[in-house]
C-alpha positions as CSV (number, residue, x, y, z in Angstrom):
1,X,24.2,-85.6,192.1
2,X,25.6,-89.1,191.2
3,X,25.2,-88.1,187.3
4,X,27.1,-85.0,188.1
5,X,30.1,-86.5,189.6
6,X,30.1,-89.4,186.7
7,X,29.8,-86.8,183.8
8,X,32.7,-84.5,186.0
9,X,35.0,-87.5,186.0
10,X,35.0,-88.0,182.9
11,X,35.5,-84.6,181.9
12,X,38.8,-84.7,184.2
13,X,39.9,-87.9,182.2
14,X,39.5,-86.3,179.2
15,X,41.4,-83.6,179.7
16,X,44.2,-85.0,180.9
17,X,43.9,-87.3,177.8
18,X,43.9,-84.1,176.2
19,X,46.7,-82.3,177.8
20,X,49.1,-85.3,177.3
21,X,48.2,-85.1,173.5
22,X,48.5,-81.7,172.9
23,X,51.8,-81.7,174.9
24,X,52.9,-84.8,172.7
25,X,52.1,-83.4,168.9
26,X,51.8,-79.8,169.3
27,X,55.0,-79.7,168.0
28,X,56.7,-81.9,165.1
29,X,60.1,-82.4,164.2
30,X,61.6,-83.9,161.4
31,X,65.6,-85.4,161.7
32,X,67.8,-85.1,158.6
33,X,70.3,-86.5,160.1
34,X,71.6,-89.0,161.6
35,X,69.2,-92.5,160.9
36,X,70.4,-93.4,157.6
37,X,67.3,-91.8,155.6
38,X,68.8,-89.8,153.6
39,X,72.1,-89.5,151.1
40,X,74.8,-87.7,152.3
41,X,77.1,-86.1,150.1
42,X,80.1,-83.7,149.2
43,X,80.1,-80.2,148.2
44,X,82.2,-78.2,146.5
45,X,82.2,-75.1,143.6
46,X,84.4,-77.4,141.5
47,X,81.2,-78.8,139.8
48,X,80.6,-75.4,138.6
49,X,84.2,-74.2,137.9
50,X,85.7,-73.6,141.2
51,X,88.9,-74.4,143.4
52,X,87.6,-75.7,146.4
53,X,88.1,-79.4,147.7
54,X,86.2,-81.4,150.2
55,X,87.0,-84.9,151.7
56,X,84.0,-86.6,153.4
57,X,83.8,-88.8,155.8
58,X,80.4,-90.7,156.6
59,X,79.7,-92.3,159.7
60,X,76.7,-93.6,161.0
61,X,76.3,-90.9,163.9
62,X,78.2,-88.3,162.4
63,X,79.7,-87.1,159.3
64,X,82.7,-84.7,159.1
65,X,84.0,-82.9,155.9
66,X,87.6,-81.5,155.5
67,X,87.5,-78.2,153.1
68,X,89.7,-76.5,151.6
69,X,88.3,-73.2,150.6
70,X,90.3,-71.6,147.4
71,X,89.6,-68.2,145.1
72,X,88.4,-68.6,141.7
73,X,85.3,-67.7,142.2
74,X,83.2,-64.8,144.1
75,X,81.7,-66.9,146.7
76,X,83.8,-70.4,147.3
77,X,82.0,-72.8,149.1
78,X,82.6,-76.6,150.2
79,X,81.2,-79.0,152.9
80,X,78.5,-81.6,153.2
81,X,74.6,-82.4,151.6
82,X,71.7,-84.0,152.1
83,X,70.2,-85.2,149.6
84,X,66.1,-85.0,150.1
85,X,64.5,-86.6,147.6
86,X,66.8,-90.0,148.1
87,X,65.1,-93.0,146.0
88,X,64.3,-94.7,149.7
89,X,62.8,-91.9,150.7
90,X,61.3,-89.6,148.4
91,X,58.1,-87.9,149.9
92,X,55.0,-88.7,148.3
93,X,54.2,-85.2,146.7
94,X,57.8,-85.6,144.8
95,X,59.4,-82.8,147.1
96,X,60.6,-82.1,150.7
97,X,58.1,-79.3,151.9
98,X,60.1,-77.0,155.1
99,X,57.1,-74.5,155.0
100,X,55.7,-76.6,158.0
101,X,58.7,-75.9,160.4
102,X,59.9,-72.6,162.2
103,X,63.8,-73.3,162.6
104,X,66.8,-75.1,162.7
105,X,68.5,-76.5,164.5
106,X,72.3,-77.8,163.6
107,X,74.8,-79.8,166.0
108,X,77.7,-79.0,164.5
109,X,81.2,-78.2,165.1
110,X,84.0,-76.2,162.9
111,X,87.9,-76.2,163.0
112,X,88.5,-72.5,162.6
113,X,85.4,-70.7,160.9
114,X,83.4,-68.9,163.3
115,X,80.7,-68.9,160.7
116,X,78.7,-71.7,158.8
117,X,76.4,-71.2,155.6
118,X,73.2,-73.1,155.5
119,X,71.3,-73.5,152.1
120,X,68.1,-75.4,150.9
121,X,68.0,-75.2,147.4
122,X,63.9,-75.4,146.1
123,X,62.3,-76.6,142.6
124,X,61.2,-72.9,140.9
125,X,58.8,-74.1,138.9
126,X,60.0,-71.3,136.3
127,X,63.6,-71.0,136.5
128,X,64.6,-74.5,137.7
129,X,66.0,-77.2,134.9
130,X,66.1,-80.6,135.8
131,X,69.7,-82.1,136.9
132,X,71.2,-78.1,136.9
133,X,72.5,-77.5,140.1
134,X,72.8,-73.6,139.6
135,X,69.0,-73.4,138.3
136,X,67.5,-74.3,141.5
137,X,66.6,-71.7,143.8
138,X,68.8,-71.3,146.8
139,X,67.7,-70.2,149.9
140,X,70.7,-69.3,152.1
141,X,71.6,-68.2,155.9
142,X,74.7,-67.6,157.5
143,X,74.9,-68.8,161.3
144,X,78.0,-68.7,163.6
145,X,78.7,-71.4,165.4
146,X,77.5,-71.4,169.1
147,X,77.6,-73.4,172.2
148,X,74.1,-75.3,172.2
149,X,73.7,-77.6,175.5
150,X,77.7,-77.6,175.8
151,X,77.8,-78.6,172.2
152,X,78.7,-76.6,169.5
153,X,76.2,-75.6,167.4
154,X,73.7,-73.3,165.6
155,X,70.0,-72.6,165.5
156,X,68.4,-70.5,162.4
157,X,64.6,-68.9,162.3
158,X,63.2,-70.7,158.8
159,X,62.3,-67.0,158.5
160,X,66.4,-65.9,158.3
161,X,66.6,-68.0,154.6
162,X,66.8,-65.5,151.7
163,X,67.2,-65.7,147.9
164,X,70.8,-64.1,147.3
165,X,71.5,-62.0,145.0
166,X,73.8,-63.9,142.2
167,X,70.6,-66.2,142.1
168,X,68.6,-63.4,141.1
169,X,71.1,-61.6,139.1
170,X,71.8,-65.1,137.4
171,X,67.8,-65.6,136.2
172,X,67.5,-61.6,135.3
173,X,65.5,-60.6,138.0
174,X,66.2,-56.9,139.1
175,X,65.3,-58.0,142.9
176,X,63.7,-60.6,145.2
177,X,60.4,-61.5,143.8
178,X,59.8,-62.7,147.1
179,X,59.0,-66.2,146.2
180,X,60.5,-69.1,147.9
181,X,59.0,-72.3,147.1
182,X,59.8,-73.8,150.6
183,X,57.2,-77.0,150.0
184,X,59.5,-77.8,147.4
185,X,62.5,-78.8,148.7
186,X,65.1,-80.7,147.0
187,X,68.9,-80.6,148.7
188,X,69.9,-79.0,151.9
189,X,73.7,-77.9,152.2
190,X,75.7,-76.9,155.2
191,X,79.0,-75.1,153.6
192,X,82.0,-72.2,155.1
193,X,80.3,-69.0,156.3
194,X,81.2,-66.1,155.6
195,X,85.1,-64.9,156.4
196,X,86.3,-68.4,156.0
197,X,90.3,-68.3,155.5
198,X,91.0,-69.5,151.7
199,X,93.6,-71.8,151.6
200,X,93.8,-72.9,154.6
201,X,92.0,-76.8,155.2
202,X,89.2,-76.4,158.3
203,X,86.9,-78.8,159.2
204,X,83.0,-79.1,159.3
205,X,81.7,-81.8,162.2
206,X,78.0,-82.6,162.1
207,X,76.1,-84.9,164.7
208,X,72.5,-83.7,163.8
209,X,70.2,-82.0,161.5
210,X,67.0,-81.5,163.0
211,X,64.1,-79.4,161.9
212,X,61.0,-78.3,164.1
213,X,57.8,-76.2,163.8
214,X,54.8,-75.5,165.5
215,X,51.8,-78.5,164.5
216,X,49.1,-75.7,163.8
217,X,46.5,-77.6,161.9
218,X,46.6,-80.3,165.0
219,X,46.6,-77.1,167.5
220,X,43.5,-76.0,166.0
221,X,41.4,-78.9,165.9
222,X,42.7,-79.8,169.2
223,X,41.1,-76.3,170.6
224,X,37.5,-77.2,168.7
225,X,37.7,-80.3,170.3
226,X,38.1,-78.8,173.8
227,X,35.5,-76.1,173.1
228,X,33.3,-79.1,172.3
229,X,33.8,-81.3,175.2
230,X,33.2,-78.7,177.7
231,X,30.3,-77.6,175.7
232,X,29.0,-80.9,175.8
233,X,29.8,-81.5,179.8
234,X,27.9,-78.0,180.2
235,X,25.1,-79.2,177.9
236,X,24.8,-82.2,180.3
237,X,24.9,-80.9,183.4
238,X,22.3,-78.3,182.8
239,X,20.0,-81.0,181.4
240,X,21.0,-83.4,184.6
241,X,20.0,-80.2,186.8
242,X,17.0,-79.8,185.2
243,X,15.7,-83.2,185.3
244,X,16.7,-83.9,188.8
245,X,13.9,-85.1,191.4
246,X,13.9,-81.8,193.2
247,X,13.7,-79.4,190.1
248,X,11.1,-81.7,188.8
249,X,8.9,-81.8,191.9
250,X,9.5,-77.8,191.9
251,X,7.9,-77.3,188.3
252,X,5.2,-79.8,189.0
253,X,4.3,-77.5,191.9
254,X,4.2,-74.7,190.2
255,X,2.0,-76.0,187.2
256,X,-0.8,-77.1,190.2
257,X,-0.2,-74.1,191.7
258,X,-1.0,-72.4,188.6
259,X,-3.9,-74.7,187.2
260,X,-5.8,-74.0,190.8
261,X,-5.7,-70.1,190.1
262,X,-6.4,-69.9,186.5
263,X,-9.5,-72.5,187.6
264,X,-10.6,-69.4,190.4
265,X,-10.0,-66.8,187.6
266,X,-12.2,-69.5,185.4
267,X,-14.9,-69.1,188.1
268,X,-14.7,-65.0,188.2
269,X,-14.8,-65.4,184.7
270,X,-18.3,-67.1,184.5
271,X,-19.7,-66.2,187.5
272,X,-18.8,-62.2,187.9
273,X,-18.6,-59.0,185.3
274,X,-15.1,-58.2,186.9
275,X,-12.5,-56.9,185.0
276,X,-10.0,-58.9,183.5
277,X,-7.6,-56.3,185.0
278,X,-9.6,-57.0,188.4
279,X,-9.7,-60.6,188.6
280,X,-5.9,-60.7,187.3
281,X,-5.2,-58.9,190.6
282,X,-7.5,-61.5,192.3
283,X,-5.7,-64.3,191.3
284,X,-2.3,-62.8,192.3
285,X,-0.8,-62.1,188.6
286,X,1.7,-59.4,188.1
287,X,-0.3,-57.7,185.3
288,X,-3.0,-58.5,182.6
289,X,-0.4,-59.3,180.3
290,X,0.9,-61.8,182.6
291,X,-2.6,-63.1,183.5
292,X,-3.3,-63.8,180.0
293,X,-0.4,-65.6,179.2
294,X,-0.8,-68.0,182.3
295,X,-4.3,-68.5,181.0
296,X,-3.7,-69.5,177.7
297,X,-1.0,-71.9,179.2
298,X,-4.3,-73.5,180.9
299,X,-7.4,-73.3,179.2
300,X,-5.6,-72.6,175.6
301,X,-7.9,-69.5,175.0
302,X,-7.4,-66.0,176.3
303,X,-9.6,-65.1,179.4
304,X,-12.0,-62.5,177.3
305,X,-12.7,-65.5,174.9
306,X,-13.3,-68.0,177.5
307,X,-15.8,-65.6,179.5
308,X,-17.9,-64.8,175.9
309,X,-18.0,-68.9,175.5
310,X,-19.2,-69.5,178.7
């Protein structure tokens, strides 16, 4: 039917519309850098009583930073920041909130480490002191660098961050308390991994910081609107079925057929001292439940009612 056809083209359209959509923002992906929209900056332990030196040098499309990792302190670390809450663009809610992305993903290139460390470090709304570097809570991963499209590179689970230990040890906790305050991010640091050579300058290249993650809240209403548009198609072609010419003509057959042999069972009715089991039979009903039914549908009385009135 012409209705059909209408209603089934625009079912296609719309899912296509709805494939290209879901393809498009299933996923999102937030760039740290490069595009200018955040601070970059140096880091080093010597703002908290270590050795190590960094040089930094920012470009627009990448930013490389010469360390120099020295003892002095258990775990030396230098390289390069970003800073998330920049004045030009701090988030609304006051923090940067990773808890809506999976992984990582890092275009980066080293002189001789193998290894790079990775570290976001989070508000704690207990332990955290305004403007105290150490006080925030650190969340750290250790990567080695790998070859990612013929680029070097690395690509870390959000799930691979941990709380390390001299964090814990340093507020008094006895072990992780398994909190990690992801939607409240604040810096994010890429520093030497683990093994790094002290003394000996090496070099930390990045071209991109890039973070993804499934878009689950769109995912979901996306699939209620899917269940609902082919609910509704459904809804209409049943109804367009239903109120076509030829299932209309059908039913109006069927209700003359069925008002000319609840009239003859009328007749028996008045006219006879049949049975209503008997003249059910006459009129070609399936039983005398059925007969009474099809005679209330009629005559709005049952047949024993009908035969005292009359």
């Amino acid at each position: 039917m012409k209705k059909i056809a209408v209603a089934t083209a625009v079912l296609v359209a719309l899912f296509v519309a709805w494939i290209v959509l879901f393809a498009k923002f299933a996923t999102s992906e937030q760039i740290l850098f490069p595009g200018g929209a955040y601070q970059v900056y140096a880091v080093s332990d010597a703002n908290i009583g270590g050795f190590s030196t960094v040089e930094l040098s920012n470009e627009d499309s990448v930013v490389s930073a010469r360390v120099n990792i020295r003892s002095g302190m258990a775990y030396p670390y230098a390289g390069v920041g970003i800073n998330l809450l920049s004045v030009n663009n701090r988030p609304a809610s006051g923090f940067f909130d990773f808890s809506d992305f999976d992984s990582l993903v890092i275009d980066v290139e080293t002189g001789r480490m193998q290894r790079v460390g990775v570290k976001i470090l989070n508000d704690d709304p207990v332990y955290s002191k305004k403007n105290e570097y150490q006080s925030y809570r650190p969340m750290v991963a250790q990567a080695p660098v790998k070859v990612l499209n013929k680029k070097s590179g690395v690509v870390i689970s959000m799930l691979d961050f941990k709380v390390p230990e001299w964090w814990l040890a340093m507020q008094g906790l006895d072990k992780d308390d398994g909190l990690r305050y992801m939607n409240r991010g604040m810096f994010f640091e890429i520093t030497n991994g683990e093994g790094t050579m002290l003394g000996i300058p090496d070099e930390i290249v990045v071209r991109s910081i890039r973070l993804c993650g499934e878009n689950r809240t769109f995912k979901a209403l996306m699939c209620v609107l899917l269940v609902v548009i082919v609910l509704v198609y459904a809804g209409y072609v049943s109804l367009a079925v239903r109120n076509s010419e030829s299932r209309v003509a059908r039913r109006l057959k069927k209700r003359e057929e069925l008002k000319k042999r609840m009239e003859k069972a009328a007749k028996l009715l008045k006219e006879s001292d049949r049975s209503i089991a008997e003249i059910a039979i006459a009129v070609g009903a399936k039983n005398s439940g059925v007969f009474e039914k099809e005679f209330v549908c009629v005559y709005g009385i049952k047949p024993l009612e009908y035969r005292n009135k009359k």
